[in-house]
C-alpha positions in Angstrom: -69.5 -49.1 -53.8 -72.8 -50.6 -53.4 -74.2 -49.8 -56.9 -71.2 -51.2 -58.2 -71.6 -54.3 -56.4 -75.0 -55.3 -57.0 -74.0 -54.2 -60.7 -71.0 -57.5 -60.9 -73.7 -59.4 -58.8 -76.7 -58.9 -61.7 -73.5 -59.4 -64.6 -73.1 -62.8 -63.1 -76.7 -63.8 -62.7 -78.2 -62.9 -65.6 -75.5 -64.9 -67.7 -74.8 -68.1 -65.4 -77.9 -68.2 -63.1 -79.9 -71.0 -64.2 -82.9 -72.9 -61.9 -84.8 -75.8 -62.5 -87.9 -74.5 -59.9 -89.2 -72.2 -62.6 -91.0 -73.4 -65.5 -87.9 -72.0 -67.6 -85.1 -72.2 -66.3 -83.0 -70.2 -68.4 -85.1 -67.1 -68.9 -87.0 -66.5 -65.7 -84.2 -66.5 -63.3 -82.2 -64.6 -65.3 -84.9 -61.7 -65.9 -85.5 -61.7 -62.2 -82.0 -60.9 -61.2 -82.1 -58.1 -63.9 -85.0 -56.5 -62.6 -84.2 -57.4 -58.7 -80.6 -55.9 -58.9 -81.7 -53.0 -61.2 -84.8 -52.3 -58.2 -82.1 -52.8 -55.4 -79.9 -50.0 -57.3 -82.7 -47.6 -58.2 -83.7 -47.9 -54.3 -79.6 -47.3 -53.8 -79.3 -44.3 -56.2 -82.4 -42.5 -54.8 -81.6 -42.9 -51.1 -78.1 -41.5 -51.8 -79.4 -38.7 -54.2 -81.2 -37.0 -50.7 -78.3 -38.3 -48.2 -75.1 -39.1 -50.2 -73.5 -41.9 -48.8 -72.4 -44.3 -51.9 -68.7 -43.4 -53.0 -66.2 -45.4 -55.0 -63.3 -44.6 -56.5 -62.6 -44.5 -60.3 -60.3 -47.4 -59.2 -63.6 -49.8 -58.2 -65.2 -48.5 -61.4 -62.5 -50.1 -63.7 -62.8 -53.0 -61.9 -66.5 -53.7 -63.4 -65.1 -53.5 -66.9 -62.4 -56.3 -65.6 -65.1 -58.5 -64.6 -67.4 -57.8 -67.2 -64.8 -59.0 -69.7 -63.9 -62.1 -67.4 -67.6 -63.0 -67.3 -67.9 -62.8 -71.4 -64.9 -64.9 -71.4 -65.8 -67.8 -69.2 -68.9 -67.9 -71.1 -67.1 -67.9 -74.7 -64.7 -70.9 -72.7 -68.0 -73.2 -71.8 -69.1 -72.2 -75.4 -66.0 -73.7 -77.0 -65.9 -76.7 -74.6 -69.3 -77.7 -75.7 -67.4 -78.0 -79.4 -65.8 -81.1 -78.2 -68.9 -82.4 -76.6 -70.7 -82.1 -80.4 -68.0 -84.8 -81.0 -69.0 -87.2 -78.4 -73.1 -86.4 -77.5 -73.9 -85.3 -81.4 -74.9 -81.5 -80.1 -75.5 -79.0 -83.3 -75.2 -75.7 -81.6 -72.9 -74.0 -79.7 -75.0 -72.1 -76.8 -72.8 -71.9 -73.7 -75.5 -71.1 -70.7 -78.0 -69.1 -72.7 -80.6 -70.7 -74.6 -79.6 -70.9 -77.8 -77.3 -69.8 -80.1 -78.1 -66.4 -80.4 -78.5 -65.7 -76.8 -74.9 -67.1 -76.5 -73.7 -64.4 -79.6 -75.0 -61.7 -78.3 -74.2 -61.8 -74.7 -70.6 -62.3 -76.3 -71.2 -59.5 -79.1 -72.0 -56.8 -76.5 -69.1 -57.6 -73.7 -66.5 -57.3 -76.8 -66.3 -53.8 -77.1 -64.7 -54.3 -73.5 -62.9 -56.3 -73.9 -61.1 -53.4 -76.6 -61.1 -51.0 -73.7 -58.9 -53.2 -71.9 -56.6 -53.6 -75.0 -56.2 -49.9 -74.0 -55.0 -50.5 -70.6 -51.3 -51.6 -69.6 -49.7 -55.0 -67.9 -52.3 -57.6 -67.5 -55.1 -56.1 -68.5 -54.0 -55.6 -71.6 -53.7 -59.4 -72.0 -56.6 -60.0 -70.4 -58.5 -58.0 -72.9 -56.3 -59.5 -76.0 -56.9 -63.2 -75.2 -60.6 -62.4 -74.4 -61.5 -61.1 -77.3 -59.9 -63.6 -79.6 -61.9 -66.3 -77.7 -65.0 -64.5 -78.3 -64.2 -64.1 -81.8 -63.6 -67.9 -82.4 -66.2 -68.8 -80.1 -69.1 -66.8 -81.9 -67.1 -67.8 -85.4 -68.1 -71.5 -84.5 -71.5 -70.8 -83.0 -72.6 -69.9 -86.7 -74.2 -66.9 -85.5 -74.9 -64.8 -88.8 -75.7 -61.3 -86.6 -72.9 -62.1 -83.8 -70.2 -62.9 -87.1 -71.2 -59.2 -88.8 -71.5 -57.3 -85.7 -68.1 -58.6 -84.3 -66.9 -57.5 -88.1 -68.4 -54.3 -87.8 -67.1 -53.3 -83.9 -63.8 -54.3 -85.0 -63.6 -52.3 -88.0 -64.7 -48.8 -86.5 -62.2 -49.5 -83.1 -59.6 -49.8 -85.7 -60.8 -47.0 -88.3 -59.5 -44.2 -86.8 -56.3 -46.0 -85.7 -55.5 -47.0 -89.2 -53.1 -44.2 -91.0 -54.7 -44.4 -94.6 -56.2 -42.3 -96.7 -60.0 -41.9 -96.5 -61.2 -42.6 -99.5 -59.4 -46.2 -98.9 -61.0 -46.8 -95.7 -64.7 -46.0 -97.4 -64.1 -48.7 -99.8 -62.6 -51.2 -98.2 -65.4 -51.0 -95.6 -68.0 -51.1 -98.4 -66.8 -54.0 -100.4 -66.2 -56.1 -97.3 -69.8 -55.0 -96.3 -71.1 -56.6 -99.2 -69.0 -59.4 -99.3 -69.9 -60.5 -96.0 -73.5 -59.9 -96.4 -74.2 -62.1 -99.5 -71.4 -64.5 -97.5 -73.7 -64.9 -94.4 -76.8 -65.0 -96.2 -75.8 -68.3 -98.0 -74.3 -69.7 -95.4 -77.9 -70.2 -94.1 -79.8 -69.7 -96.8 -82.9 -71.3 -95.8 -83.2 -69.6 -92.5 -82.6 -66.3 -94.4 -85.3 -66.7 -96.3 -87.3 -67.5 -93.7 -86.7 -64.5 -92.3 -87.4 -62.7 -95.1 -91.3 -63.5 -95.1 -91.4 -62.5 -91.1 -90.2 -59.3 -92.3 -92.4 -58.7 -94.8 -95.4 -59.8 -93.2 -93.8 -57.5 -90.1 -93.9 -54.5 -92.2 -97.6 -55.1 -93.5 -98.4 -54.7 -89.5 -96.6 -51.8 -89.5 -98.5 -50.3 -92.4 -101.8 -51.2 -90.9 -100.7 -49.7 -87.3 -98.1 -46.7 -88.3 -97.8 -44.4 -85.8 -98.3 -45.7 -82.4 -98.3 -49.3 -83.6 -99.9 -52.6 -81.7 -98.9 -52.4 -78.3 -96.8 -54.1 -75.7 -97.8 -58.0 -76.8 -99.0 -56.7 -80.0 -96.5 -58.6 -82.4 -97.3 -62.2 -80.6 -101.4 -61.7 -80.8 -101.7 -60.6 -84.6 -98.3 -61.6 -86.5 -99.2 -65.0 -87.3 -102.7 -64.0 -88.3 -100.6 -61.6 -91.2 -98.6 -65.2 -92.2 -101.3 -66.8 -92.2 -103.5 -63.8 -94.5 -100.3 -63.9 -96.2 -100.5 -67.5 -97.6 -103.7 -67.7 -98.3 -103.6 -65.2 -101.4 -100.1 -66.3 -101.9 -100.4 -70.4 -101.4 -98.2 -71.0 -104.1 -95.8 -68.9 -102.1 -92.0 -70.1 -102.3 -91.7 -69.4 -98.6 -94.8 -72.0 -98.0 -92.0 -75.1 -97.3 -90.4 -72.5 -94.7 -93.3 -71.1 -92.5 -92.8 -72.2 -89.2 -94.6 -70.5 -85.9 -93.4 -67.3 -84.9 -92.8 -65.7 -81.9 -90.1 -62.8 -82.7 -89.2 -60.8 -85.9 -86.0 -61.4 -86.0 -85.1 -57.6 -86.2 -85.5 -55.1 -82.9 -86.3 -52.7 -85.1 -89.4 -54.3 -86.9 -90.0 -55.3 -83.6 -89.9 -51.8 -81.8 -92.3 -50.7 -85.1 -94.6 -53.5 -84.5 -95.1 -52.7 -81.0 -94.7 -48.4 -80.6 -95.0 -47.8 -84.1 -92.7 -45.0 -85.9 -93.0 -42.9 -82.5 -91.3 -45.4 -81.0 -88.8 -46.0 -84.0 -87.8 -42.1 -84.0 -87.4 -42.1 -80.6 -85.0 -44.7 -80.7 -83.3 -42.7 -83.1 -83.6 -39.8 -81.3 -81.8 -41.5 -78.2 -78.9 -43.6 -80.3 -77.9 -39.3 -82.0 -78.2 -38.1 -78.4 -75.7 -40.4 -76.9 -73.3 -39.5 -80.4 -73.4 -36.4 -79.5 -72.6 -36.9 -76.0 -69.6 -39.0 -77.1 -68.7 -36.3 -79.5 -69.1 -33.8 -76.8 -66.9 -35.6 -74.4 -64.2 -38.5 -76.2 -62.3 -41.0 -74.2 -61.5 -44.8 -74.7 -64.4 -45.3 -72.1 -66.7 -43.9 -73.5 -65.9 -45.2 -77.2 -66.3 -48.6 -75.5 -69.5 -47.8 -74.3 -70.9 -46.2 -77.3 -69.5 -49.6 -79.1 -71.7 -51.5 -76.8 -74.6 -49.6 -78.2 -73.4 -50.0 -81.9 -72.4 -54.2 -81.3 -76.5 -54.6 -80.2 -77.5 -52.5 -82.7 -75.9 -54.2 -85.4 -77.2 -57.6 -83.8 -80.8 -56.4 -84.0 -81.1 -55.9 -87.8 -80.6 -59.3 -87.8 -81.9 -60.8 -84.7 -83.3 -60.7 -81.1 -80.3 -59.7 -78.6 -83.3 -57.5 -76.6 -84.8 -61.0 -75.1 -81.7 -61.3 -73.2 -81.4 -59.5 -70.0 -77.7 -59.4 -70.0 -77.9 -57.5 -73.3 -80.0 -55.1 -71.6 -77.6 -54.8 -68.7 -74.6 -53.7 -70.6 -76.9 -51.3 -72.6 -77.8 -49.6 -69.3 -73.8 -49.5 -68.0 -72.3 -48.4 -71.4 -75.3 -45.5 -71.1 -74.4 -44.6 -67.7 -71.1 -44.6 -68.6 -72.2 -41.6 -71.6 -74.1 -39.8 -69.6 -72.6 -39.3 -66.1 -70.7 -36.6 -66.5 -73.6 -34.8 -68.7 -77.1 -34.8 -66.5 -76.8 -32.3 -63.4 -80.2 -31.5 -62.2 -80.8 -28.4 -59.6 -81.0 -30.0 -55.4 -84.5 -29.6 -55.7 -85.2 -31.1 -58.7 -83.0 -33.8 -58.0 -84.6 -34.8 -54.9 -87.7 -34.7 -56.3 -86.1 -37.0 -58.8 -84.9 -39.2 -56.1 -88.4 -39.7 -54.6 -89.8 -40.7 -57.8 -87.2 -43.2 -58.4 -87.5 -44.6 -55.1 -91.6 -45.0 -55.5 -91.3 -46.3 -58.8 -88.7 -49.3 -58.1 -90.7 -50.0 -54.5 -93.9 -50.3 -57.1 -91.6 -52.4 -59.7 -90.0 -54.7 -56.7 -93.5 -55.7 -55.3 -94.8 -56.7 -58.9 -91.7 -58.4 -59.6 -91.5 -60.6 -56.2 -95.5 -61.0 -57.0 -94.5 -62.5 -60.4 -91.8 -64.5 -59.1 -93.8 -66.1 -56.6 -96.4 -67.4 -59.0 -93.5 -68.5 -61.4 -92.8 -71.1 -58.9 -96.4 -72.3 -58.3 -97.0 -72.9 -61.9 -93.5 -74.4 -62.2 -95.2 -76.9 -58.8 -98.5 -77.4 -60.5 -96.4 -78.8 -63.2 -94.7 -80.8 -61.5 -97.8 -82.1 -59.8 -99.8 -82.6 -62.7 -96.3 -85.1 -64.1 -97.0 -87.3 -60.6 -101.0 -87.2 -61.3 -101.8 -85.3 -58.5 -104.8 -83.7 -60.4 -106.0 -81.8 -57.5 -103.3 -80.0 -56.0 -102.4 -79.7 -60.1 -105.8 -77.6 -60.6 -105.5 -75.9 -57.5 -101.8 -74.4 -58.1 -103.2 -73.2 -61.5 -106.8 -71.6 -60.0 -104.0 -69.7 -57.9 -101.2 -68.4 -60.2 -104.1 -67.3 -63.0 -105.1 -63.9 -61.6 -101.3 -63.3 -61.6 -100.1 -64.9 -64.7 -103.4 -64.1 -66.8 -101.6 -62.2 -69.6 -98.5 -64.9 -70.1 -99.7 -66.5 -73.4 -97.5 -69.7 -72.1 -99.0 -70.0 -68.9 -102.6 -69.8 -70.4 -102.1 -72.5 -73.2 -100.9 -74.6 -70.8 -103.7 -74.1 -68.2 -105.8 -74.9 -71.2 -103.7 -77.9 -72.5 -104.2 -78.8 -68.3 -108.0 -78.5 -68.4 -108.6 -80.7 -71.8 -106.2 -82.9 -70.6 -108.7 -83.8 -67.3 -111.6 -83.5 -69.3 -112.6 -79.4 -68.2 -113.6 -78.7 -71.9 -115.7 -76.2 -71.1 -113.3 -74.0 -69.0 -110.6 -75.2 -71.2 -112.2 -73.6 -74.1 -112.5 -70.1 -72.0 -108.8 -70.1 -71.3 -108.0 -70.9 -74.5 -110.3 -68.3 -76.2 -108.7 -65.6 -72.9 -105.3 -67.0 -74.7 -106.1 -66.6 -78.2 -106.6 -62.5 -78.0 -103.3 -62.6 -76.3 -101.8 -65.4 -78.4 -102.3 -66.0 -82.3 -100.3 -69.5 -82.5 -100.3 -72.6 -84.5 -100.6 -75.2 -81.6 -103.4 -72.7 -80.1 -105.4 -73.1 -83.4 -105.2 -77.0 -83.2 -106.1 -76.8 -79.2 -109.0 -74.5 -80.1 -110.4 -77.0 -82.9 -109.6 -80.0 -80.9 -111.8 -78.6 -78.0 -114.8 -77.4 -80.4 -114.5 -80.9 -81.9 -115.2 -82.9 -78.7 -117.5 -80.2 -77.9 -119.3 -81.3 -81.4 -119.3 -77.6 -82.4 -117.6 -79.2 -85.9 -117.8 -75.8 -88.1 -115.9 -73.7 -85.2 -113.4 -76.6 -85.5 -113.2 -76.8 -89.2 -112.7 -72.4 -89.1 -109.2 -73.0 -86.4 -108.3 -76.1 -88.2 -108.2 -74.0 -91.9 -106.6 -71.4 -89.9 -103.6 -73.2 -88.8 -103.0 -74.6 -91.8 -102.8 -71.1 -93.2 -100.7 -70.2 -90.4 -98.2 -73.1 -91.4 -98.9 -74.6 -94.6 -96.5 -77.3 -94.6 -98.0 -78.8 -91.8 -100.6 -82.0 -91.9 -102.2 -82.7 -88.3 -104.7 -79.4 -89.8 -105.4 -81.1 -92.6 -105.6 -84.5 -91.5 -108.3 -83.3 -88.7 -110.1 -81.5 -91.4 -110.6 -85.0 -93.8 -112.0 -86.5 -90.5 -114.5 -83.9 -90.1 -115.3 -83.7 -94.1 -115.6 -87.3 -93.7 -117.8 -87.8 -90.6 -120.2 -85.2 -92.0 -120.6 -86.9 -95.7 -118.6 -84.6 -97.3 -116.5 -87.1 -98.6 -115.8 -84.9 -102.3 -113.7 -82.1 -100.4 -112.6 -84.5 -97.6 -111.1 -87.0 -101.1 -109.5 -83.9 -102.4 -107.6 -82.7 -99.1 -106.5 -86.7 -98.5 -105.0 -86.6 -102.1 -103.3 -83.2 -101.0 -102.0 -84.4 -98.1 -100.1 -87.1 -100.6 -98.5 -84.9 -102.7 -97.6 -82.4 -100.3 -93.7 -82.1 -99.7 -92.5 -82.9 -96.3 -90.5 -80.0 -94.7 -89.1 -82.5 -91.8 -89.7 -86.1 -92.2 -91.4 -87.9 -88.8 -93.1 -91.1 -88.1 -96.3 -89.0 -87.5 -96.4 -87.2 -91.0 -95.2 -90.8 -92.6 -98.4 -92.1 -90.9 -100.8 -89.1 -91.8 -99.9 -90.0 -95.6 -100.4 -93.8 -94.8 -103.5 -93.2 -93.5 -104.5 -90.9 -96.0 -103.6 -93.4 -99.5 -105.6 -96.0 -97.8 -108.3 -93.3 -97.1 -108.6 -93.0 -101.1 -108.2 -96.6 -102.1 -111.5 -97.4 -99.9 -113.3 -94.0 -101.3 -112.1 -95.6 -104.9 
């Protein structure tokens, strides 16, 4: 009863919990009332494993799957009401109380396979579960979410395959032909943004190649990938992707992601997990549990294409629809299990101190901000000085401790952040912090090296090369400092801005004096 309580308690928060004491307010409280509630029910599960004391009916246990499909469907609701807001405010996304829009999909994606199950039920559930999941359908339908459209697709089509009475053969090519369809339908429905994607793959898979079996590490995709965009383009910079580089912070696909990061052990061992929980299914078939092995196949379906993992809600349903596998299937001996239990209990007593630690300094920094907005430099610096021997390894919080520092003239301790930051970070705003602080520092060819690299990084940007014709310039180089200015004039504009229409402004009447 307990377990199932804090479960509908962590359903709820890591979907509608939002707080404006944290630095971000969407992902931070969220994430802690993941990893809070799942501590609380480790600590639950582990005391009750040595004296059993936790019962519930299978009664209570339905009742999750009610609210987990009332939860999806409030959120699909304050989706769709922000469609009539685009009318009146000019919003272009669709994002409910997530993030963005593919936050909003994919909290939606994996509670549809439940609502299904209820579809299964009888009297009001049954409705329940109809309306639900036709709300999710045109809420994610309007959302423009590419993954969430083709994973909905997808769900649907294997709840319904063996419920359809048609020959085989049929159902094989109907499924392929709509496969394709769809596919080439999505891609130019976003074309741009597909291609995009395209070069963080490839570049993706050249880290693979160069880490294959036990890949980068945890972290390892935000230090090194945009060093790979930005080797990429500069033995491709006639590239067609060059008017699409943007910064990076995701691939876009769990699975590149999971290579990048545990390399092809940790690929197979995905695998190995997602053909274990088959067979359990196979092992064991109910509505239940097709639901919950839906769960897995909605995410999965989402990840090719996408980043569901960075949502804790995703992660929550992944855990209940595995639970719901699996609990009739692990029996461990009274020893073992208590042994088990002990374990568990150490472990999330461990994880519960480091998270409240964490927490704790999430609200400093989110103060020091705040301070350093009202000019109370001191009390700004101090709050920082604190929260850095917690928050040391968050790339954010160590660019802006950086940014903080340059900004009240600490250049030199700035520069040591932002070097701690870069082997954590390789970013395009890092590069042009970096070169900014060597520049006022007068260390001009350390500058000139991050400047160059960010352009590489992105090389439809300007504020690189415009920094790099001042340097050229100030040091009489004004031959390769003429040639970057008359780049900078001919080079297409991705987004046009008053500061890129200034740059080239700036950079004509640069010439017509050198003339």
């Amino acid at each position: 009863m307990i377990r199932l309580i804090i479960v509908i308690i962590m359903a709820i928060g890591t979907v509608f919990f939002y707080s404006s004491q944290f630095t971000d307010p969407y992902f931070v409280p969220k994430w802690g009332i993941l990893i809070m509630g799942a501590v609380l029910c480790g600590i639950v599960t582990a005391i009750h494993c040595i004296y059993p004391f936790d019962y519930y009916s299978s009664k209570l246990h339905h009742w999750v799957t009610v609210v987990l499909v009332a939860i999806v469907g409030i959120e699909a609701c304050y989706g769709l009401s922000n469609v009539f807001a685009i009318r009146t405010y000019g919003f272009t996304t669709i994002t409910g109380t997530l993030d963005n829009t593919a936050g909003f999909a994919a909290c939606l994606c994996a509670g549809f396979p439940f609502c299904l199950l209820l579809t299964t039920q009888k009297g009001w559930k049954r409705y329940l579960g109809s309306i639900v999941a036709i709300i999710i359908i045109i809420a994610t339908v309007l959302s423009l979410s590419r993954a969430g459209i083709l994973s909905l697709l997808i769900v649907y089509a294997v709840w319904i395959w063996k419920r359809l009475r048609i020959p085989m053969r049929i159902k094989w090519s109907f499924l392929l032909l709509a496969s394709i369809f769809m596919t080439g339908l999505l891609y130019y429905l976003k074309k741009d943004s597909a291609d995009g994607r395209l070069l963080i793959w490839k570049c993706s898979l050249n880290m693979i190649k160069d880490q294959p079996l036990s890949g980068w590490g945890i972290g390892g995709f935000e230090a090194h990938y945009m060093d790979y965009q930005a080797e990429y383009f500069k033995l491709n910079p006639d590239s067609k992707y060059t008017l699409l580089a943007d910064t990076v912070q995701y691939p876009f696909n769990e699975y590149l992601n999971i290579g990048v990061t545990f390399g092809m052990l940790g690929i197979m061992t995905i695998l190995i997990w997602l053909v274990y929980l088959w067979r359990v299914y196979i092992r064991h078939p109910n509505y239940e549990k097709e639901c919950a092995l839906l769960v897995w196949l909605s995410v999965g379906v989402f990840s090719a294409f996408s980043y569901p993992l960075m949502y804790p809600f995703v992660w929550l349903l992944l855990g209940y629809a595995s639970v719901i596998l699996l609990k009739d299937t692990w029996k461990l001996q009274p020893f073992f299990l208590k042994v088990t239990a002990i374990c568990l209990l150490v472990s999330c007593l461990w994880m519960g101190n480091r998270t409240y630690r964490r927490i704790k300094a999430e609200l400093l920094w989110a103060e020091a901000v705040e301070n350093s907005s009202s000019g109370q430099i001191k009390q700004t610096m101090q709050k920082y000085q604190q929260v850095y021997p917690v928050l040391r390894k968050d790339r954010y919080f160590m660019y802006n401790y950086a940014m903080e520092l340059n900004r009240h003239g600490m250049n030199d301790d700035a520069l040591r952040v932002a070097k701690e930051c870069r082997s954590l970070w390789a970013d395009y705003d890092l590069e042009i912090l970096l070169g900014n602080l060597h520049e006022q520092m007068n260390e001009e060819s350390q500058a000139k090296e991050h400047y160059i690299k960010a352009s590489q990084m992105c090389p439809n940007r300007f504020v690189p090369l415009y920094q790099l014709v001042l340097i050229l310039d100030k040091n009489g180089q004004n031959d390769e400092a003429f040639q970057i200015a008359r780049h900078i004039i001919e080079k297409p504009v991705k987004i046009p801005s008053y500061q890129v229409n200034g740059i080239k402004k700036e950079m004509n009447d640069y010439i017509i004096r050198r003339e």
